[in-house]
N, C-alpha and C positions, 0 to 999 in steps of 0.2 A: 428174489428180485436181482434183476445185473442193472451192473451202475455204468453201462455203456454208454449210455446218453447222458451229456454233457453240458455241449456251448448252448447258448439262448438261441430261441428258435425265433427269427423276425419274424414281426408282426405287420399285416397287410399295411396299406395304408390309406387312414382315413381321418376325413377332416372333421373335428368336435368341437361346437360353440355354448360350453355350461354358461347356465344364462339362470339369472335369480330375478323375478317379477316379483317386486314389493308392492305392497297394497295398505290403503288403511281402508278399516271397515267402516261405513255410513251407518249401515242398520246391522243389531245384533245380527252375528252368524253364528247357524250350529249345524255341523258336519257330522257326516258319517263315521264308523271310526275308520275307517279307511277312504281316505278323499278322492281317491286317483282318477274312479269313475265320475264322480262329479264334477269333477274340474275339467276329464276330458271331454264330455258332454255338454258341458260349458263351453268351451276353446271351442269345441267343433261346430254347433249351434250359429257359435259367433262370425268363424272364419266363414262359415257360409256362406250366410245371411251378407258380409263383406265383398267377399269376391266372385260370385256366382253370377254371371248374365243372363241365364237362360231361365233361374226361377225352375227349371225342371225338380219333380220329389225328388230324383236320384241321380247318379254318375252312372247307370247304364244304359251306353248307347248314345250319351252324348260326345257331337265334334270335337267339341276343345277336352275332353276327357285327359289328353296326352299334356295340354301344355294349360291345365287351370290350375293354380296353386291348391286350392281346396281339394280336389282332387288326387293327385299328386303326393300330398300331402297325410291327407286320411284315407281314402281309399287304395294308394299305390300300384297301381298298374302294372305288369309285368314289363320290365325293359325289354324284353326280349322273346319271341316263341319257344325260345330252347328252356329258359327260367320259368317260363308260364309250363312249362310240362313239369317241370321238375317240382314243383311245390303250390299248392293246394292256396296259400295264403305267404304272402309276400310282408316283412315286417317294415312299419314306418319310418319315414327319416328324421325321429323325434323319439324322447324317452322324455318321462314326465316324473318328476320327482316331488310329488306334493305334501303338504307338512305332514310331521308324524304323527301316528294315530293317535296319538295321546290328545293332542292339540285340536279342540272339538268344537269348544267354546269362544266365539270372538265378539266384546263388547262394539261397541261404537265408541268409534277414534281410536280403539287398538289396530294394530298390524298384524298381517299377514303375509306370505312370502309363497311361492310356487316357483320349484327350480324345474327348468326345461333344456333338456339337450339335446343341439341340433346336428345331426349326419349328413353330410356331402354339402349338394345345392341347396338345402334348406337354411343354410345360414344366410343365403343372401336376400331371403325373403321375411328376414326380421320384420322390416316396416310392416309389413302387413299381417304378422301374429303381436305387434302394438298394437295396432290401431285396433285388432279384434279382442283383444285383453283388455284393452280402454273400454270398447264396446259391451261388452261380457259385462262389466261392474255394474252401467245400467240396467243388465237386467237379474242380474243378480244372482245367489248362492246357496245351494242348500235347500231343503223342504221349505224353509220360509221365506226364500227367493231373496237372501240379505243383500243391499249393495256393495258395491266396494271401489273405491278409485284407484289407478295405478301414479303410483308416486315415484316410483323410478326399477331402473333396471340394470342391474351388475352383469358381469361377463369374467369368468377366473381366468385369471390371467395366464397363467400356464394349469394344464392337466392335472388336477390330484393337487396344487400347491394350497387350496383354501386361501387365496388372495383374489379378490375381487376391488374391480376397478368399475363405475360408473361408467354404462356407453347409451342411457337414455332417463332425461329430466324432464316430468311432463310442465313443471312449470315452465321450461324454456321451448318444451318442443322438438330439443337437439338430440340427432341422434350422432353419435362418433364412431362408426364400428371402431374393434380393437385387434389389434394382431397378438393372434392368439398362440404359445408357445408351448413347443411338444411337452407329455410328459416326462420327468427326470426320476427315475425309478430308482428307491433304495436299492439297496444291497438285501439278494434274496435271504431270504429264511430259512434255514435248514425243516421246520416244523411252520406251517402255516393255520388259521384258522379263518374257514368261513363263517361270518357271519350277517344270517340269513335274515334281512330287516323287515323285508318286504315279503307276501307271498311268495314261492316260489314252484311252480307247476311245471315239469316235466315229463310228456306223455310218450307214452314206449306205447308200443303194438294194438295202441287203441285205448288204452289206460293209462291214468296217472302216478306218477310213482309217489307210494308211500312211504313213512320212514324205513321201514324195513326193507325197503329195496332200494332206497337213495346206496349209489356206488360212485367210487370218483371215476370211471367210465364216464357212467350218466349225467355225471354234474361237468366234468370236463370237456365231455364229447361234446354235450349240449351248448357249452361255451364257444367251443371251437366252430362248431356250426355255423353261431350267429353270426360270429365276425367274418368269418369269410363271406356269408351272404351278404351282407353289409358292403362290405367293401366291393365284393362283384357288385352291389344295386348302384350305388355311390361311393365313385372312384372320386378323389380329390383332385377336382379341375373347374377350381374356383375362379367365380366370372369377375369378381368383384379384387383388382390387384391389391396384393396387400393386406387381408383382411386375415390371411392364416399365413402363420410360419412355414416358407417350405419344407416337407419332409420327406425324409430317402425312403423309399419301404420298398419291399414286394409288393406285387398287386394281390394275392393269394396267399393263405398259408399252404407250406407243406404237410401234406395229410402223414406222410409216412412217420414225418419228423414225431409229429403231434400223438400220433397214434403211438408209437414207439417208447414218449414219454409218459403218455398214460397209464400205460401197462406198468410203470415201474413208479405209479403212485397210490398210495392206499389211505384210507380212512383208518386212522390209529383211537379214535375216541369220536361218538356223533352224541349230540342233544339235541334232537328238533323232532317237532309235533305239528301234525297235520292241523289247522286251524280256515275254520268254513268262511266266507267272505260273503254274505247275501249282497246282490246289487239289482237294483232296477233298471230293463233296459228299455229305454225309449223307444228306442226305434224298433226295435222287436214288439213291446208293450207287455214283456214277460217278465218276471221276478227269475233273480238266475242265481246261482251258489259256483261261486270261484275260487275254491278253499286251495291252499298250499302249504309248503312245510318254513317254520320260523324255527330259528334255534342257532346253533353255530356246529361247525362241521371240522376239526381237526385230521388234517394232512400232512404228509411224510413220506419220503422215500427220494430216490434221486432223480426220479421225474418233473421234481418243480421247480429247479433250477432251470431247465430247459422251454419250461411254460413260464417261467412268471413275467414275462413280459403281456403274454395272454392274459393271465390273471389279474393284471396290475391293471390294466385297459378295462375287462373286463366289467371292470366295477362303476364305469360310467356310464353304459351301455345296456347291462342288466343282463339275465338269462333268462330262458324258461318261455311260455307263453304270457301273452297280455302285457309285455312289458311298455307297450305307451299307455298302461294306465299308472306306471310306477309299479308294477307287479314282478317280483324279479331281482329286486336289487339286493348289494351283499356288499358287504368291506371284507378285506382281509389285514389281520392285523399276525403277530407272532404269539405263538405259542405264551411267551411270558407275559406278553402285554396283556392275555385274554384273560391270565388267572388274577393279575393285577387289579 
């Protein structure tokens, strides 16, 4: 490997509102072990059923298609005929981070929690992914339809800092956006380690890649991918003054840069295992298998110095396909913290 690449490679720019939807449960819940599907089935059900005037089964072909938030939202339209050639399926301006699978069982009068992260213009349509998560609770959760009320709503204050600040009280009704402030990135790692929480599916040449062929090409490329599409779908040019921190960035990343540093990163040690995910889909009315790899993935070499700016973002955003079911997600921590 050459250690020619060096300085941090900026990262596009785009605007993110981590947002945590607290809940107490009315009626026992009991979840899948993996929620992502449920909840987004829920949320979309709901937002619907809220903003839809035409009552049409579907979004093809209807007028408002371009400016319905429901629309917009779940289905995502191409911005543009040159995007619509280039990619088959356009990814949401939302990532869903629903509790851990562990977390299955929910009595009545316990809590529950659903973190959502909003990209570009979808932060300023908060009020109306409330009122549809208010809505959502009457009709409820789970194979046994449990209810749930929404008791309030946090927003982290800056990227990655785990400090959340209250920006909606349902007993008052208030909402306060908050201005939200860039992330402040450690000091890189010589030795990094993904770890892989959520499924994670990355498909090459019409197949899914298994452990055996996960490579930091595929896991990085596939990174770098997203965020640039991202940031082309939703560029940060927020209607709502005040509501996000201005930030300097590129609009794009450099492919050369990025590519350049990948080459000079490698997989030094991998543990993860392909694991099947059964979900049922409504709107198809077909039972489906979503399996991806969990484990943690150990990285080195002098290409991540030059990416962990990519990296470090990364982790709120997710990789892979399916990532607004929560499918996708990863922390990276160091080397000594992993073995710790």
């Amino acid at each position: 490997m050459s250690s020619s690449v060096a300085a941090a490679i900026p990262v596009p720019m785009l605007r993110l509102q981590r947002l945590r939807f607290q809940f107490q449960a009315i009626d026992p819940i009991r979840l899948p072990t993996f929620s992502g599907s449920a909840w987004r089935g829920l949320l979309g059900h709901s937002l619907r059923r809220s903003v839809c005037v035409t009552r049409a089964p579907n979004c093809d072909g209807c007028l408002l298609r371009g400016q319905c938030f429901y629309s917009t939202f779940f289905e995502t339209p191409a911005a543009s005929a040159q995007i619509a050639k280039r990619y088959s399926a356009l990814p949401h301006p939302f990532v869903l981070e629903p509790p851990p699978a562990g977390q299955r069982e929910h009595a009545s009068g316990e809590s529950l929690a659903l973190g959502l992260t909003l990209i570009g213009p979808a932060g300023d349509q908060l009020p109306y992914l409330i009122h549809a998560l208010q809505r959502a609770g009457g009709i409820g959760l789970g194979r046994e339809g449990g209810r749930f009320r929404l008791r309030q709503v946090v927003q982290e204050t800056s990227l990655g800092s785990d400090h959340w600040q209250p920006v909606f009280e349902a007993d008052s009704g208030t909402l306060q956006p908050l201005r939200t402030a860039p992330q402040v990135l450690d000091p890189c790692p010589e030795v990094l380690v993904f770890k892989l929480l959520t499924p994670l599916r990355i498909k090459q040449r019409g197949r899914y890649i298994r452990a055996t062929g996960l490579s930091a090409r595929a896991l990085l490329g596939t990174l770098a991918a997203r965020v640039s599409l991202l940031a082309e779908l939703y560029p940060p040019e927020p209607t709502v003054p005040g509501l996000v921190a201005p930030y300097a960035g590129p609009r794009t990343l450099e492919r050369g840069l990025v590519h350049a540093a990948i080459d000079q990163v490698e997989i030094q040690a991998m543990q993860v295992r392909w694991v099947d995910w059964p979900r049922y889909s409504s709107r198809q009315r077909t039972h489906m298998q979503l399996g991806g790899l969990l484990g943690q993935v150990r990285l080195s070499g002098p290409g991540i110095a030059p990416l962990w700016p990519l990296i470090a973002l990364g982790q709120w955003l997710h990789l892979g396909k399916n990532t607004s079911f929560g499918l996708g997600r990863y922390r990276v921590t160091t080397a000594a913290a992993s073995q710790g």
